[in-house]
C-alpha positions in Angstrom: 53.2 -17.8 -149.9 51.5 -16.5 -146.7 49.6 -19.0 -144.9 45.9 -17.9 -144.5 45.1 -21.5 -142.1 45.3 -21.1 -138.6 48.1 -23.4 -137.2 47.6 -22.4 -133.2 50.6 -24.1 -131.6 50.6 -27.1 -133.4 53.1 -26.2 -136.1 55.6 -24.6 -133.6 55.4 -27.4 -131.6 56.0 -30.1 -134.2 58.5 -28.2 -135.8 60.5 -27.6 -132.8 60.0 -31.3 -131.8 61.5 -32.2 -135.2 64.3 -30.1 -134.8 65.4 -31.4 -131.1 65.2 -34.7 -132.9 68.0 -34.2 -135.1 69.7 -32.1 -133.1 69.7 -34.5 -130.2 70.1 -37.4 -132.0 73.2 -36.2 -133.9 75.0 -35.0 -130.7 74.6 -38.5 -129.5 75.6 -40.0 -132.4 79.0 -37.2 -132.4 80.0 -37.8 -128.8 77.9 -40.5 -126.7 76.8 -42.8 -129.0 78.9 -46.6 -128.5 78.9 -47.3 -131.8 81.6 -48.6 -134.7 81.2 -48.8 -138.0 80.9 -52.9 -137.7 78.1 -52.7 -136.2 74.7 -52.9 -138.0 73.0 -50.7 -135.5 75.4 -48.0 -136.5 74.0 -47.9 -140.0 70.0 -47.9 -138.8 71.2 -44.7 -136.5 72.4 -43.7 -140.2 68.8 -44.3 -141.9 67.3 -42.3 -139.1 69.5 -39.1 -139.2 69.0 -39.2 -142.6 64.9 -39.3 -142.3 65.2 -36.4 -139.8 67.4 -34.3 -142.6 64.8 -34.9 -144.4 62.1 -33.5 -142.5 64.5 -30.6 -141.3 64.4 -29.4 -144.5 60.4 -30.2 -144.7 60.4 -28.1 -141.5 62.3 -25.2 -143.5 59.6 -25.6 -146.2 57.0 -25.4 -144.3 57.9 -21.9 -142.6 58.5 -20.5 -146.4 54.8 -21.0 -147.1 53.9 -19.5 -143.6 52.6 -23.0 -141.9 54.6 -23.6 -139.2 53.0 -20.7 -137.4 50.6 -17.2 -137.4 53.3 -15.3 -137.0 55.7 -14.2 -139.7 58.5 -13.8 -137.5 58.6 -17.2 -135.8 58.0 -19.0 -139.7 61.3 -16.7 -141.0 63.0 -17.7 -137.1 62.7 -21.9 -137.9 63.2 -21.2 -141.5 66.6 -20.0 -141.5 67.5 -22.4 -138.6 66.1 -24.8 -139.8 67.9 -24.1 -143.2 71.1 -23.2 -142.2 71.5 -26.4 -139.9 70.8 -28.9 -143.1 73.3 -27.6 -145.0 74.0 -23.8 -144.2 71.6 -22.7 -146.6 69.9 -19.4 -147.2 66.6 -19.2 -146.1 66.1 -16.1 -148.2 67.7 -17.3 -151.6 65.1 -20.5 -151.0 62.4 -18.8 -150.6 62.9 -17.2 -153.7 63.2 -19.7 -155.9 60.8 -21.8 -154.1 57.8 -19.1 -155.3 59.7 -19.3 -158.7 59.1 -23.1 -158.6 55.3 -22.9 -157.4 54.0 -19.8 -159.9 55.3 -22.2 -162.7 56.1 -25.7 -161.4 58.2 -27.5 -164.4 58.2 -24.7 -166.8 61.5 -22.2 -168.2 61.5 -20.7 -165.1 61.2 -23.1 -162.5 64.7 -23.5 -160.9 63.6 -27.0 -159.8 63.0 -28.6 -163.0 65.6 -29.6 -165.8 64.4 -29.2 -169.5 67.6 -30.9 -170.5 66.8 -34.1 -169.0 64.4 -36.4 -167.3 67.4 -38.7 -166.4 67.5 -38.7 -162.3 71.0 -38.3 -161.9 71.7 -35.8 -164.8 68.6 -34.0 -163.0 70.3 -34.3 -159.8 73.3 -32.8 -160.6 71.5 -29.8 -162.6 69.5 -29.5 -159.6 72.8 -29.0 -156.8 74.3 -26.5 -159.1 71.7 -24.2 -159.4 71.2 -24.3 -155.3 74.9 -24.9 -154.4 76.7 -21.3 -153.7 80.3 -20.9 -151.9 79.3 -19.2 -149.0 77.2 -22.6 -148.1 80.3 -24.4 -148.9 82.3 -22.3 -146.9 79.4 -22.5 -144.3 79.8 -26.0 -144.1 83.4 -25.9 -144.0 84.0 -24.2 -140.9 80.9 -26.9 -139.3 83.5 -29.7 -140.0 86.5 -28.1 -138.5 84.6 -26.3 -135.4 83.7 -30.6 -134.8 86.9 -31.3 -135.3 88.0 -28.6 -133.2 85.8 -29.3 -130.3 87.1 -33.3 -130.5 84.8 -35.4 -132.6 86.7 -37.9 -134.6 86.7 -37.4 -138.3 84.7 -40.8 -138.5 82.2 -39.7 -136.6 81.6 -36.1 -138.6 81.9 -38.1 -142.0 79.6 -40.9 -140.9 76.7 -39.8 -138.5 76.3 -36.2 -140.5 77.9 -35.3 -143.5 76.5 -39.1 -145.0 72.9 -38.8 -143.7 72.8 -35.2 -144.8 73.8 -36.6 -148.5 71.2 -39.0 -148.1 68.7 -36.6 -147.2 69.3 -34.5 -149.5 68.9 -37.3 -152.6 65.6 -38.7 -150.3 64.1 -34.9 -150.6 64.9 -34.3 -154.4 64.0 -38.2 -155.3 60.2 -37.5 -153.7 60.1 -33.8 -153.8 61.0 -33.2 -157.6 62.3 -36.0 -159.4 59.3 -38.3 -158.9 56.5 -35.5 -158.9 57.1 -33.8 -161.4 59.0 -35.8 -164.2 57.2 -36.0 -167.6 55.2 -37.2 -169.5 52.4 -35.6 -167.5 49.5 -37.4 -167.0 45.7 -36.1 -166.5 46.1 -36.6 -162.4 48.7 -34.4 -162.4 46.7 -31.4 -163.9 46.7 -28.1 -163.4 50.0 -28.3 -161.2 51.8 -30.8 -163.5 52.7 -32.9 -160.4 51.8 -36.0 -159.2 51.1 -37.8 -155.7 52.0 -41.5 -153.9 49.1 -43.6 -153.9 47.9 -43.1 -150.4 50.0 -45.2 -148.1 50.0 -43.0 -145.2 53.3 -44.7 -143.1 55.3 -44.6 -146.6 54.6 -41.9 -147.1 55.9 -40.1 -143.8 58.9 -42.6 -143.8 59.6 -41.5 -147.5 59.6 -38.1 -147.2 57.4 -36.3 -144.3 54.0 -36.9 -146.3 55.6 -34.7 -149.4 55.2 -37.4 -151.9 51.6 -36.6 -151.9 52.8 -33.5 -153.8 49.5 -32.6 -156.1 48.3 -31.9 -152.6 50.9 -29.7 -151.5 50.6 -27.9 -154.9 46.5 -27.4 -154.2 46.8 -26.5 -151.0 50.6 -24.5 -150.1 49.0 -23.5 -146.7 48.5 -26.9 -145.8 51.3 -28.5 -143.3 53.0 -31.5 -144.3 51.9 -32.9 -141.2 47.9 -32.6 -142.5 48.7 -33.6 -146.1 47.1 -37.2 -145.6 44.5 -35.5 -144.9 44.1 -33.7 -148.1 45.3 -37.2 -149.7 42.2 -39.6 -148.1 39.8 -36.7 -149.1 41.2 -36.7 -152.7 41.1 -40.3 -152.8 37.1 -40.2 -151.6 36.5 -37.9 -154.3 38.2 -39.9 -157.3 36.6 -42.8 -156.1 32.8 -41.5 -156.3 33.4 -39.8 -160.0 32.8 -42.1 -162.6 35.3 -41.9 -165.5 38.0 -40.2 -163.3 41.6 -41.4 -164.1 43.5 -43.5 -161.4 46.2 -42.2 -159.6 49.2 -42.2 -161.3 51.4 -45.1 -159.2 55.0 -44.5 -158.4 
């Protein structure tokens, strides 16, 4: 999944940008943040450190197809940071099964997809335990108690991260799997079997960090999220000047 496009400093920048978001935002959230849980604004700081688990994960992605930068090192660096802080995941084990998932995306061995069901929730819950392991459990774990250790109140912990990484983690699969790739394909959606948002280019970041135009990701794995629009309005052009092309499957 090595990226072949030359980033130059943009992808290190953006990813590191995304990352100080989360991280700064959640420290203020643990310790600074004047907030209860009666107050409305507490639950829009919610919505927002859940949209920035999401694109900490996106940033994770990214570095396993090589896009966040040139340099192998820095992409496997934010990776397993980037990883570990969502929800002490291994980078390596992702990586893994995230080939597995792009050499045959929705076929018998694509750990993503569920043959059993197309049902969202039964899919869901196929989908955590195949990616759920103890040590991440045990990982996560000792995160709660070190907060709880250092002084953050339990509300806090439960509230401003353990909730919006939940959320984040329902926002990814909902846009990155469920919705892309759930059958019956349609023409579109050929030869990757996955299909994109209509292009809507601020849903589309405040979905899901531009991944719900996944038939685009799937084309181009080299591409950053942060240029998939890009791929998306050129797409778009194209289906627009060939007469007899299908419309975009709408979400």
């Amino acid at each position: 999944m090595r990226s072949h496009a030359t980033q130059g400093s943009w992808g290190v920048l953006i990813a590191l940008a995304v990352l100080g978001a989360w991280l700064g935002h959640l420290v203020w959230l643990l310790v600074g943040a004047e907030l209860s849980l009666a107050s409305p604004l507490t639950y829009l700081h919610v919505a927002l450190q859940a949209w920035l688990c999401t694109g900490l994960f996106i940033t994770g992605h990214d570095a396993m197809h090589g896009t966040v930068s040139r340099h192998r090192w820095v992409n496997q660096a934010v990776g397993t940071l980037a990883c570990f802080l969502f929800a002490g995941l291994s980078y390596r084990r992702l990586v893994v099964n995230h080939r597995a998932h792009h050499t045959d995306p929705t076929g018998p061995d694509d750990p993503d997809f569920s043959t059993r069901t197309q049902s969202f929730w039964p899919w869901f819950a196929t989908f955590m335990r195949r990616y759920t392991t103890w040590p991440q459990i045990l990982v996560m774990a000792a995160k709660f108690n070190l907060l709880l250790f250092l002084g953050v109140a339990q509300w806090r912990i439960l509230v401003f991260w353990v909730l919006p990484a939940m959320l984040g983690t329902v926002q990814l699969f909902y846009f990155g799997t469920f919705v892309p790739h759930r059958r019956p394909d349609t023409p579109d959606m050929a030869p990757h079997h996955a299909r994109s948002l209509p292009p809507n280019h601020l849903w589309a970041l405040l979905s899901c960090f531009f991944f719900g135009y996944h038939w685009e990701h799937h084309q181009s794995p080299s591409t950053p999220w942060w240029r998939l629009w890009r791929m998306r309005d050129a797409r778009a052009r194209a289906e627009a000047l060939t007469p007899g092309q299908e419309p975009a499957a709408r979400l």
